[in-house]
C-alpha positions as CSV (number, residue, x, y, z in Angstrom):
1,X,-3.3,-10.6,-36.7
2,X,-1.6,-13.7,-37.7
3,X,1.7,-12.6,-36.3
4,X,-0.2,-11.9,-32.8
5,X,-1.7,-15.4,-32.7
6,X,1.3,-16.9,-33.7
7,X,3.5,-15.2,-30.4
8,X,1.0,-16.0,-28.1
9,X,2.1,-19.6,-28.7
10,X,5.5,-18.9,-27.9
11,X,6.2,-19.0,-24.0
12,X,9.6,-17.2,-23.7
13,X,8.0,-14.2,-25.6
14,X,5.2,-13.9,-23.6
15,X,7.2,-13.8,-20.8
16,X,9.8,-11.5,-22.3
17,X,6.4,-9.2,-22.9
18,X,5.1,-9.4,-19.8
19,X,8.0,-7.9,-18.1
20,X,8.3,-5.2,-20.7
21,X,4.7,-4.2,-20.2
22,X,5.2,-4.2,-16.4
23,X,7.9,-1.3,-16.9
24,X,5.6,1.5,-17.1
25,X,4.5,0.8,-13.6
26,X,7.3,1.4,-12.1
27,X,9.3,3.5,-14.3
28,X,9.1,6.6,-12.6
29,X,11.0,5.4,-9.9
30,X,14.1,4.6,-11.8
31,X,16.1,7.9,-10.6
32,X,17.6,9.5,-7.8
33,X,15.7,10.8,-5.4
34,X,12.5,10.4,-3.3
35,X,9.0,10.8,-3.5
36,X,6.6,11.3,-1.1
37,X,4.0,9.1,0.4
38,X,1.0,8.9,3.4
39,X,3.4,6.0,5.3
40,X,6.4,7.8,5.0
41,X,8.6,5.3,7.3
42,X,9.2,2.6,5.1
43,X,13.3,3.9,4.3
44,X,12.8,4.6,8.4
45,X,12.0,0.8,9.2
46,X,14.8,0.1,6.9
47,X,17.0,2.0,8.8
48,X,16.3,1.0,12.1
49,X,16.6,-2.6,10.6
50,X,20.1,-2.1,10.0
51,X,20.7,-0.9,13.4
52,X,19.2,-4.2,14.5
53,X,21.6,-6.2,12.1
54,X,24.7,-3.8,13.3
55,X,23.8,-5.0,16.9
56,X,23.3,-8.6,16.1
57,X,19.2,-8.5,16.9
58,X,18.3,-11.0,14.6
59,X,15.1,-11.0,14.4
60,X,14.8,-7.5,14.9
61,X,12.0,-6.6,17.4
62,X,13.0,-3.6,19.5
63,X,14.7,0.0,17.1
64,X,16.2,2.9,19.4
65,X,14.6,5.8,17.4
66,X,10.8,5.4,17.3
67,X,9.0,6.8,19.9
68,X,11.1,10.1,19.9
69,X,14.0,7.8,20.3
70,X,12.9,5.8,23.7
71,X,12.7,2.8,22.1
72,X,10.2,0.5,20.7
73,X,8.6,-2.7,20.3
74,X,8.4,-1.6,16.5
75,X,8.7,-5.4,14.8
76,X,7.0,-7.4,17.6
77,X,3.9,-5.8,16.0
78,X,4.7,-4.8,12.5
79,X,5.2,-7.6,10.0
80,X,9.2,-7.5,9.1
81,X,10.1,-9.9,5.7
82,X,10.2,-7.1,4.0
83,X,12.5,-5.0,5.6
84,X,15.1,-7.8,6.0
85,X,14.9,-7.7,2.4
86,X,15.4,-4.0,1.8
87,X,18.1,-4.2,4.5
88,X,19.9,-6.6,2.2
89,X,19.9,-4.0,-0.6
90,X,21.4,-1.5,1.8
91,X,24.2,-4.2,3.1
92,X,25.0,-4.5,-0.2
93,X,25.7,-0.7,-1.3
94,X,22.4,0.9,-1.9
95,X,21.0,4.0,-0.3
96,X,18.3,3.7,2.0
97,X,16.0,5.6,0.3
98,X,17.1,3.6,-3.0
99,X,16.5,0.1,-1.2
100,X,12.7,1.1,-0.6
101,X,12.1,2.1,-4.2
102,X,13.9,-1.5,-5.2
103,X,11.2,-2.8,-2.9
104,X,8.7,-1.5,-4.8
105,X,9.9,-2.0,-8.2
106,X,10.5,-5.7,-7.4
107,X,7.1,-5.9,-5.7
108,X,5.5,-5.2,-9.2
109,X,7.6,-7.6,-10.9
110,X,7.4,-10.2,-8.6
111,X,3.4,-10.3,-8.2
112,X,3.3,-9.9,-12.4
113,X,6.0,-13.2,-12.0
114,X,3.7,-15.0,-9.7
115,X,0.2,-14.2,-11.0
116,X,1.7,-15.4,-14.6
117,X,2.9,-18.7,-13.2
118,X,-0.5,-19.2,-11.5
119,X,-2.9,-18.3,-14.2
120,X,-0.6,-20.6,-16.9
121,X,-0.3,-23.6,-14.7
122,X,-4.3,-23.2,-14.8
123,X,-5.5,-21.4,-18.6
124,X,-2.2,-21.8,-20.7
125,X,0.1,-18.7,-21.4
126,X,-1.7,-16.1,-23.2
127,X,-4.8,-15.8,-20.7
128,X,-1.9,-15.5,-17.8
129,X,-0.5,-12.7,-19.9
130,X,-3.5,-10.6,-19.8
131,X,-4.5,-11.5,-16.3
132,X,-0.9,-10.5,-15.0
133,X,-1.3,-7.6,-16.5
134,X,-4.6,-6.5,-15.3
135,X,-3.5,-7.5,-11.7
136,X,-0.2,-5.4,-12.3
137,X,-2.2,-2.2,-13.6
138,X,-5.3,-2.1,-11.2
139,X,-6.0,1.6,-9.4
140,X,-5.5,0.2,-5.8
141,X,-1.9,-1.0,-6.7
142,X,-1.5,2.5,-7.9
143,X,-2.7,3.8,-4.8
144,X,-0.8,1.3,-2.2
145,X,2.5,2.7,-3.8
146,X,2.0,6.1,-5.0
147,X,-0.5,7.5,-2.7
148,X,0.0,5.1,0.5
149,X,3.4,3.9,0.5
150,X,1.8,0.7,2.1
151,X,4.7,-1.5,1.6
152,X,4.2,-4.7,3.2
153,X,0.3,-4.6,1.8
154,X,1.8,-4.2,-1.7
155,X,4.0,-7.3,-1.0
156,X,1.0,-9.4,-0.3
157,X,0.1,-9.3,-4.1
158,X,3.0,-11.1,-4.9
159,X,1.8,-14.2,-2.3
160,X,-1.7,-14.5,-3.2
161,X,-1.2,-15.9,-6.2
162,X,1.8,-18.1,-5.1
163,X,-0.7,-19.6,-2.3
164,X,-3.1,-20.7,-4.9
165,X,-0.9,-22.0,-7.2
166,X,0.9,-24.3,-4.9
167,X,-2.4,-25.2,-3.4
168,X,-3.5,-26.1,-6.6
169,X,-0.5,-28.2,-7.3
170,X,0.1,-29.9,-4.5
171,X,-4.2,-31.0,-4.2
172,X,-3.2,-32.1,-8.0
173,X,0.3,-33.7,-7.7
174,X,0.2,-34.1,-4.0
175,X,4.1,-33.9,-4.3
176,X,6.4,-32.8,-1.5
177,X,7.9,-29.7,-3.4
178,X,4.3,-28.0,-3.7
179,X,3.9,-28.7,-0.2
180,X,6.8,-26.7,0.6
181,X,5.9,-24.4,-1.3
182,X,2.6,-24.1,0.4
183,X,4.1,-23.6,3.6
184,X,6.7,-20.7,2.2
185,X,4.4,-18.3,0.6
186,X,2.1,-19.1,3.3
187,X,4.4,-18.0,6.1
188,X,6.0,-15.2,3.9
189,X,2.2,-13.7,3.7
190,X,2.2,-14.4,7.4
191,X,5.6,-12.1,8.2
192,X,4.6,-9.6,5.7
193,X,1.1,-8.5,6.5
194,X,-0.8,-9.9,8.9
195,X,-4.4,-8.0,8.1
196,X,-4.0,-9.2,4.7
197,X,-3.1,-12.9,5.6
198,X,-6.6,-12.2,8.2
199,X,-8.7,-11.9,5.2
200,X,-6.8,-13.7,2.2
201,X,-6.3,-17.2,4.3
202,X,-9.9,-17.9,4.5
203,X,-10.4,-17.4,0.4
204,X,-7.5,-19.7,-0.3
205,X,-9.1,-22.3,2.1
206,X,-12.5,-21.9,0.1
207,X,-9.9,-22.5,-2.9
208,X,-8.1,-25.3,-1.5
209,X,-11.7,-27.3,-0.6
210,X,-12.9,-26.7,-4.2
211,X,-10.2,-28.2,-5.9
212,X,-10.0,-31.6,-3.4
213,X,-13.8,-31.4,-4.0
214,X,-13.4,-31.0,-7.7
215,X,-10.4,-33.6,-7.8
216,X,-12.3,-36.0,-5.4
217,X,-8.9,-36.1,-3.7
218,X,-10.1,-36.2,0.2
219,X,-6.6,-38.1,0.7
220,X,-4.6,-34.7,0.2
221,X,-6.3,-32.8,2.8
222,X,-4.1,-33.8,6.0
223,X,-1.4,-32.9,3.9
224,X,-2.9,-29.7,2.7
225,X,-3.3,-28.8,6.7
226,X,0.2,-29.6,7.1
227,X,1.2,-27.3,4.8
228,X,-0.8,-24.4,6.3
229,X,0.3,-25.5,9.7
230,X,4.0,-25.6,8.6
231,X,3.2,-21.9,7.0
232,X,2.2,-20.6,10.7
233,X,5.5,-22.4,12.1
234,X,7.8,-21.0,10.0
235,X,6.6,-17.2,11.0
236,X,6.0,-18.1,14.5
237,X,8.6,-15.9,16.1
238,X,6.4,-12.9,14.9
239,X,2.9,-14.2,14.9
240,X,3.4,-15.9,18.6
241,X,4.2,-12.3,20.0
242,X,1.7,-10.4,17.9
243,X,-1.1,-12.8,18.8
244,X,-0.1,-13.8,22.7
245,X,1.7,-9.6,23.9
246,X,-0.6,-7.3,22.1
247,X,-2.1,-6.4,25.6
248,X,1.5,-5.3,26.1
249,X,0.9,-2.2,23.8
250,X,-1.3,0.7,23.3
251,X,-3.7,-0.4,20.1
252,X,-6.6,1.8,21.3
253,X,-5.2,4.6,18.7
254,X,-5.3,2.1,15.6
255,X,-9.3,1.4,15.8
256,X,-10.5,5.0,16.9
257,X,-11.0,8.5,15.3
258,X,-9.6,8.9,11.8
259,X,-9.0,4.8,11.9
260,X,-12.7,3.8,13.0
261,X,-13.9,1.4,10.1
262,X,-17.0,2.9,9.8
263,X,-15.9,5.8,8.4
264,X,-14.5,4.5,5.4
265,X,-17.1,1.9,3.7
266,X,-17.0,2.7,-0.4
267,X,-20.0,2.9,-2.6
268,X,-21.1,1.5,-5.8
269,X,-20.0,4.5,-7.8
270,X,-16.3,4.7,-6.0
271,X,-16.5,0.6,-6.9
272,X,-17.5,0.5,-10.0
273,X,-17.8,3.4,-12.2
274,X,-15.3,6.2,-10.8
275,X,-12.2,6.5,-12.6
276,X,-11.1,9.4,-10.0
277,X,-7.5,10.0,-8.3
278,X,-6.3,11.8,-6.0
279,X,-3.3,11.8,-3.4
280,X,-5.5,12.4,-0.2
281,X,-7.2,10.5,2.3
282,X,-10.5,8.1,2.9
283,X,-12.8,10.2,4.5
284,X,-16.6,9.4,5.8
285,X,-18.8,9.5,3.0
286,X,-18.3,9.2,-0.8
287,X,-16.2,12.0,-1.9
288,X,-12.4,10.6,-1.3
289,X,-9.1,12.1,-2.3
290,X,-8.1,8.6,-3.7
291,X,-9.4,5.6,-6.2
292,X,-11.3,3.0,-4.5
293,X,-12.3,1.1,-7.2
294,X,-12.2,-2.7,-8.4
295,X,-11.4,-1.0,-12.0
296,X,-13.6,-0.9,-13.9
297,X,-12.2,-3.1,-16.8
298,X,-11.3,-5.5,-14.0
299,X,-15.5,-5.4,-13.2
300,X,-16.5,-5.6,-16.6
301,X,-13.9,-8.3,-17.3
302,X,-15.6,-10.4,-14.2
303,X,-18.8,-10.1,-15.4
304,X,-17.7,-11.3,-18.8
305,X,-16.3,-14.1,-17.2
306,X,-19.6,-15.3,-15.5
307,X,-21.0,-15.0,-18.7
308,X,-19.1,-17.4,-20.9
309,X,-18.9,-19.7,-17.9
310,X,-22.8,-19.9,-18.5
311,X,-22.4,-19.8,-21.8
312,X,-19.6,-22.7,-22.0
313,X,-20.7,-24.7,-19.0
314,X,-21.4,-28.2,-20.7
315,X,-18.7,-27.6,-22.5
316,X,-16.4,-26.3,-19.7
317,X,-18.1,-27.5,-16.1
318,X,-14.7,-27.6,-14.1
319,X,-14.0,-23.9,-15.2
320,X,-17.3,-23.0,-15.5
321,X,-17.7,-24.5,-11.5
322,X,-14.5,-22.2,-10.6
323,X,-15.6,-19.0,-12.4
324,X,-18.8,-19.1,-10.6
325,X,-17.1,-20.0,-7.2
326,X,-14.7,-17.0,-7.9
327,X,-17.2,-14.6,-8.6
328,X,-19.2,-15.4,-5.5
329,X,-16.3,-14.9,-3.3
330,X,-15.8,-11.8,-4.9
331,X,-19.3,-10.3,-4.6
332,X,-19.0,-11.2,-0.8
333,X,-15.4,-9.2,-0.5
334,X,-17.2,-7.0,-2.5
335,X,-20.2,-6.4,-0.3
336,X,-17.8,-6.2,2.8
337,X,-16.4,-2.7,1.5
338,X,-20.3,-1.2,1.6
339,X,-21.5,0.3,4.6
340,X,-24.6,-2.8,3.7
341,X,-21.9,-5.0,5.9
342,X,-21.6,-3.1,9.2
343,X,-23.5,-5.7,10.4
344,X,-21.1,-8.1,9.9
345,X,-17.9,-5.6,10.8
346,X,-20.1,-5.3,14.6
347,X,-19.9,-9.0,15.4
348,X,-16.4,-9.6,14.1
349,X,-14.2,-7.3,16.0
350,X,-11.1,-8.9,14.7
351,X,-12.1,-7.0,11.4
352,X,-11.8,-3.8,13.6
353,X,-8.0,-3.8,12.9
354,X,-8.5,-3.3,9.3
355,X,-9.0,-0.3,9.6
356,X,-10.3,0.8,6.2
357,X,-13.0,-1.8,4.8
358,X,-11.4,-0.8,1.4
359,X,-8.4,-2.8,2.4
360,X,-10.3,-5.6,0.9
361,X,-9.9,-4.1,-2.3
362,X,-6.8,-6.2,-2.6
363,X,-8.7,-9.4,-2.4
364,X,-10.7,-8.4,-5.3
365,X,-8.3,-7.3,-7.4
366,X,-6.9,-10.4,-6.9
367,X,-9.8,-12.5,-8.1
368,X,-10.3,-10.1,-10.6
369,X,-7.6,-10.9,-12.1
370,X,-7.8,-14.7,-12.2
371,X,-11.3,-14.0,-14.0
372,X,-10.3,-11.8,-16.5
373,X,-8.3,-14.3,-17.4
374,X,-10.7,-17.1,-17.5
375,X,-12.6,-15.3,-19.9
376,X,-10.1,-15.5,-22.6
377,X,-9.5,-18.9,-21.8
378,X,-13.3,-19.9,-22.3
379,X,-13.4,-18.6,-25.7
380,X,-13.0,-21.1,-28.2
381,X,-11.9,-18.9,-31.2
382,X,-7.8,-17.8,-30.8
383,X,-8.6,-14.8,-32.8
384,X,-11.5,-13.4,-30.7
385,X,-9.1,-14.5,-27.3
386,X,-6.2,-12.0,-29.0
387,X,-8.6,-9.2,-29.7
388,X,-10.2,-9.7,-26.4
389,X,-6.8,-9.7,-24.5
390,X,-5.5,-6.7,-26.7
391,X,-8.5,-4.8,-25.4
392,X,-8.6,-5.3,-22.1
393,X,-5.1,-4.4,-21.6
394,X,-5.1,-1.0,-23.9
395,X,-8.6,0.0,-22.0
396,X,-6.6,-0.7,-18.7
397,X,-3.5,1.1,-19.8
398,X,-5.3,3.8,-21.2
399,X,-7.8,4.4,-18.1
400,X,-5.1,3.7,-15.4
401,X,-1.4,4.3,-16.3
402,X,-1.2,7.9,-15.6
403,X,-2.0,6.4,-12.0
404,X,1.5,5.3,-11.7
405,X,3.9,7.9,-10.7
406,X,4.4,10.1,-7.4
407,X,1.9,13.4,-7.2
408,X,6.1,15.2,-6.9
409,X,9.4,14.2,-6.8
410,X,11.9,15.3,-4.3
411,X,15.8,16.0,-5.1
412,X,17.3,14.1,-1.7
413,X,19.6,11.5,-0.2
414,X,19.6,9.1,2.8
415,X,21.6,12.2,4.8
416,X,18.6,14.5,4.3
417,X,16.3,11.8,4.5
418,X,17.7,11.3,7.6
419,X,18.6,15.0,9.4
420,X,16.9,17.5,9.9
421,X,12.9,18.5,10.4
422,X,12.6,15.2,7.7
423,X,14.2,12.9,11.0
424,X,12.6,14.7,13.1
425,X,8.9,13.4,11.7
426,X,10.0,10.3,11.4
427,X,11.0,10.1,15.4
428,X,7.6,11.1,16.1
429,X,4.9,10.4,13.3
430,X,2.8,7.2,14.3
431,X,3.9,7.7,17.7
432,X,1.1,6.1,19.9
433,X,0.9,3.3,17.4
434,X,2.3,0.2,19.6
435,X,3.3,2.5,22.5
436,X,4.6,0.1,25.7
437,X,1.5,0.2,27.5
438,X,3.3,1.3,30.4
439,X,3.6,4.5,29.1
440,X,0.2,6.4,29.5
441,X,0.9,8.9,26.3
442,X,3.5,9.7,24.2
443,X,6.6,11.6,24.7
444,X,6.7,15.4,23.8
445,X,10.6,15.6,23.6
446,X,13.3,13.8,22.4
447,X,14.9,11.1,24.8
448,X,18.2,12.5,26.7
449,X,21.5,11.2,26.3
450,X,21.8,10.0,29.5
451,X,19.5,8.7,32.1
452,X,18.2,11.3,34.7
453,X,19.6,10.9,38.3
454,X,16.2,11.1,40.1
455,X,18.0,10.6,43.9
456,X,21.6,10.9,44.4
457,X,24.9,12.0,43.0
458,X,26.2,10.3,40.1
459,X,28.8,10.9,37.0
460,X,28.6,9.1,34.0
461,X,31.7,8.2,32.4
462,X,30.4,6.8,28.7
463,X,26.8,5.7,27.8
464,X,25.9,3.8,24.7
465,X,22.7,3.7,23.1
466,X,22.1,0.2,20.9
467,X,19.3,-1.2,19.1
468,X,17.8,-2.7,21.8
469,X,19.8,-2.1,24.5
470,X,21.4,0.7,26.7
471,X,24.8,0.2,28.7
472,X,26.9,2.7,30.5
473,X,29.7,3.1,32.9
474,X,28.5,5.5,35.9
475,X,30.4,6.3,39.3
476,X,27.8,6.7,42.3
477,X,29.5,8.5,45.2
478,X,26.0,7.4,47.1
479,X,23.1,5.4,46.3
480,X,20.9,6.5,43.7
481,X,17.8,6.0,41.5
482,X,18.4,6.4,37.9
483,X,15.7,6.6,35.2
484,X,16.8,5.3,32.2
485,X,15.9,7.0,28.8
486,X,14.4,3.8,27.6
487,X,10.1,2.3,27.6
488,X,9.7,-0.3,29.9
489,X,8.4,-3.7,27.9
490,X,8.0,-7.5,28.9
491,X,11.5,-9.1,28.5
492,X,13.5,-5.9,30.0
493,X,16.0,-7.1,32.0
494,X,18.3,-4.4,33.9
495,X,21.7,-5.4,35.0
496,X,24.6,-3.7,37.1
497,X,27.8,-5.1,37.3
498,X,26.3,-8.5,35.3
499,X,23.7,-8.9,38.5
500,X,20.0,-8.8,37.5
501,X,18.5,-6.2,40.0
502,X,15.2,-5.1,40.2
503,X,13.6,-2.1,38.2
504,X,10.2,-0.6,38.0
505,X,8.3,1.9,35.2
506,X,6.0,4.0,37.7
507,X,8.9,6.9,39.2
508,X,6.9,10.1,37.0
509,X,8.4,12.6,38.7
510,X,9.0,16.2,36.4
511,X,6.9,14.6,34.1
512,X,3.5,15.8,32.7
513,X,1.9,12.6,32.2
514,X,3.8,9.4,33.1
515,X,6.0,7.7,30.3
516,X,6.7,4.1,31.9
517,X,10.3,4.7,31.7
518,X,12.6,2.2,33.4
519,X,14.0,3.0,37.1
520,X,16.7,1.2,39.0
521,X,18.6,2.1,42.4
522,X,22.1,2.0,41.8
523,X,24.9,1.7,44.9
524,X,27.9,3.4,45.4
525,X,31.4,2.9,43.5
526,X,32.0,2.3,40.1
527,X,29.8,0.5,38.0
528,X,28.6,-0.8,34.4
529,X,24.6,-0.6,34.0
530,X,23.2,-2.2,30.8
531,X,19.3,-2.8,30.2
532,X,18.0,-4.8,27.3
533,X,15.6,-6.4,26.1
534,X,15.5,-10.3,26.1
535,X,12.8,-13.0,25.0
536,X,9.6,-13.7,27.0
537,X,8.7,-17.1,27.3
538,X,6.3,-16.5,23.9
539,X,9.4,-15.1,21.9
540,X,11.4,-18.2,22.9
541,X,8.6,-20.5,21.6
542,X,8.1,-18.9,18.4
543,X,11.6,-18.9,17.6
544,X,12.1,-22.4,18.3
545,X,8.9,-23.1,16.2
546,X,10.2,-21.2,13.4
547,X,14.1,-22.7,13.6
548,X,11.6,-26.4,13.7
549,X,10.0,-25.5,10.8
550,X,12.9,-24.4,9.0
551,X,14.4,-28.2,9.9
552,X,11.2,-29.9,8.8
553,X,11.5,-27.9,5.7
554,X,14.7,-29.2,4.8
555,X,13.7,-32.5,5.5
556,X,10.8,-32.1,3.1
557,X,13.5,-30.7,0.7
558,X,15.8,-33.3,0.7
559,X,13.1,-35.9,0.7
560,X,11.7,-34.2,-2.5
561,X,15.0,-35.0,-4.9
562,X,14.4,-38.4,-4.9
């Protein structure tokens, strides 16, 4: 036992530990192959993502190959960081299908990174030891990678504790470089899911108020709302369009039938006390294919918590305050998962887009976490703190490890990933989600080639499909209307011969329901048509917020050395 209290005063080896101990988390990914999963697009995104990058689209808004390859306003709608990021692993040899399981390895070892850093700064390094790894092995991670593949919701773990902690220092220090900091994971939380920045921003303002409270530092606050204001300006070019076109896109589909909140509240028992898994859905009612739990080591490790904070609180009033904060917050996150809150879901239609009350699940975890590890903290004896630590990490390990891998592995490479009846579900799964609006329901078929000559007679001597464009050299012997093979969408701009001429989205003839294609009368001789997509006056604004607050940011950077 001596031995164990000794290395929890060493740093380094804590560290060293921690990473070890996050291995088995991921460690079924580490060989070739796939694996399936409920979101299966994520090495899709990727892909489209480098035909952005190949075309120059930086940032990437419009890909060619959603909706059955017409085209779509995929990452005006759907956060992007971390794509870039698995697009860098493909630019720099790796398969596709590699890049997204590096995503999700480093996802795990990042959040373990950050949650450690936070938890130390605050409780010292064996408590951040044993809260990392509680936050590393809770049941909904398992089930955002394993079951969901919900890539850019499993990211958000690695921001939520980088939010606090930067909070935290700069209310402290109020120094510049936790101030940048502040604005960073911020706007990296912003850019890679926006439903969990929704519900997570508002707990780390409750956070941010109790520490200036606690600190009786008032004088911080303008610079704390800088920080979140900067955070918002640095992901402007993707939270401008999301907030300001959304009315440009079909969304009915994401808040009706199988995605209607109410059907998926949790109980206690799926909270609590269920230790079941499963690879299936959320379904109405309590008898889900899938763990919705807060874990329940996690759960009893909160409650413990709230104990000694009562216990120690003369002692201890400044943790004692926190834990009691924490557990507050959590019991309302908590309480929003029940069907009890509906109440609250009804008024707040915002909340609608959730989707899945559950999704608050990560929250909890979250401050879970951060508890467990103030209980080892506000024991006194170093002794009881190892045993304590040792068995809430062997209970956890023990009750949710054999979470951790894929329900099968497939044998494949990006060329099957990407051929075949596997690239054909890929064209078409999801497909009303973010639909141009002009289009009244989704395409049946696969795009042509070539646009359709509607009126007229026309040849086409080359036509080239790009990421978020489509140019061709045609020779009209007399006028004609061509309908282009690509969704009409604010910031469509057709051209012929360099000219901007008019085009319209409502020509449905030989179609069973009217796709909002793009239409444009062409004259006769020979000519070179292009249509792409260019910025709206909102797009423009949020990229020149962003490119501000990358300025200000370097300003703040430099100003920080001295």
């Amino acid at each position: 036992m001596k031995k164990i209290v000794d290395l929890y005063k060493s740093p380094l080896a804590i560290f060293v530990l921690l990473i070890v101990f996050t291995v088995p988390s991921f460690f079924p990914l580490l060989r070739p192959g796939f694996f399936p999963m409920q979101d299966d697009l994520q090495a899709f995104r990727i892909q489209q993502m480098d035909k952005c990058f190949a075309d120059f689209q930086i940032p990437c808004r419009w890909v060619p190959d959603a909706g059955y390859q017409y085209g779509y306003p995929q990452f005006i709608y759907y956060p992007p960081s971390v794509y870039y990021l698995g697009e860098f692993f493909h630019l720099i040899g790796f398969q596709i299908i590699d890049a997204v399981k590096i995503l999700f390895i480093l996802g795990f070892v990042l959040a373990a990174i950050t949650m450690f850093i936070l938890l130390r700064s605050l409780f010292g390094i064996f408590p951040a030891f044993v809260g990392s790894l509680l936050y590393t092995y809770a049941p909904y991670r398992a089930v955002d990678v394993y079951v969901r593949g919900a890539m850019s919701e499993f990211w958000s773990f690695v921001f939520f504790p980088l939010i606090f902690w930067s909070l935290y220092k700069l209310i402290k220090s109020n120094k510049n470089k936790y101030l940048i900091w502040t604005a960073i994971s911020i706007g990296l939380l912003l850019l890679t899911h926006n439903l969990m920045s929704l519900i997570f921003i508002p707990i780390s303002a409750i956070w941010g108020i109790f520490w200036i409270v606690l600190e009786r530092n008032w004088k911080v606050l303008p610079r704390v709302i800088f920080a979140g204001l900067l955070g918002l300006v640095l992901a402007a070019f993707f939270t401008l369009p999301v907030v300001f076109e959304k009315q440009y896109a079909h969304t009915e589909s994401m808040l009706g039938g199988y995605f209607d909140y109410r059907q998926h509240f949790v109980d206690i028992n799926q909270l609590f006390l269920s230790n079941h898994w499963g690879y299936g859905s959320s379904w109405l009612g309590p008898n889900d294919n899938l763990d919705l739990s807060t874990g329940t080591v996690h759960a009893a490790a909160g409650l413990l918590a709230l104990f000694c904070a009562i216990y120690f609180y003369k002692k201890n009033r400044r943790i004692a305050l926190l834990t009691i904060v924490l557990f507050v917050v959590d019991l309302f996150v908590l309480f929003m998962t029940h069907q009890k809150s509906s109440f609250i879901w009804d008024f707040l239609p915002p909340l609608w887009y959730l989707q899945f009350p559950w999704r608050l699940l990560a929250n909890s975890v979250f401050i879970l976490s951060v508890l467990s590890a103030i209980a080892i903290y506000l024991l006194k004896n170093k002794e009881l703190k190892v045993i304590l630590g040792v068995l809430l990490i062997s209970l956890v390990m023990v009750m949710h490890l054999s979470f951790f891998q894929p329900s099968r592995w497939l044998e494949m490479s990006d060329q099957e990933k990407f051929s075949g009846k596997s690239w054909e579900k890929q064209l078409t799964v999801s497909i009303f989600d973010y639909l141009p609006i002009y289009a009244k329901l989704p395409p049946t078929s696969r795009a042509p080639d070539f646009p359709e000559i509607m009126d007229g007679k026309t040849n086409f001597l080359s036509y080239k499909k790009g990421s978020d464009f489509q140019i061709g050299k045609v020779v009209v012997e007399n006028k004609a209307n061509l309908r282009l093979p690509l969704f009409d969408f604010p910031g469509m701009v057709v051209t012929v011969d360099g000219k901007v001429v008019p085009h319209w989205h409502n020509d449905c003839r030989n179609q069973e329901f009217c796709l909002g294609l793009i239409s444009v009368d062409v004259d006769s001789g020979e000519h070179i048509i292009e249509a792409r997509l260019k910025n709206t006056p909102i797009r423009a604004l949020g990229n020149l917020l962003t490119i501000g607050g990358i300025i200000i940011l370097g300003l703040l950077f430099w100003k920080s050395r001295d």
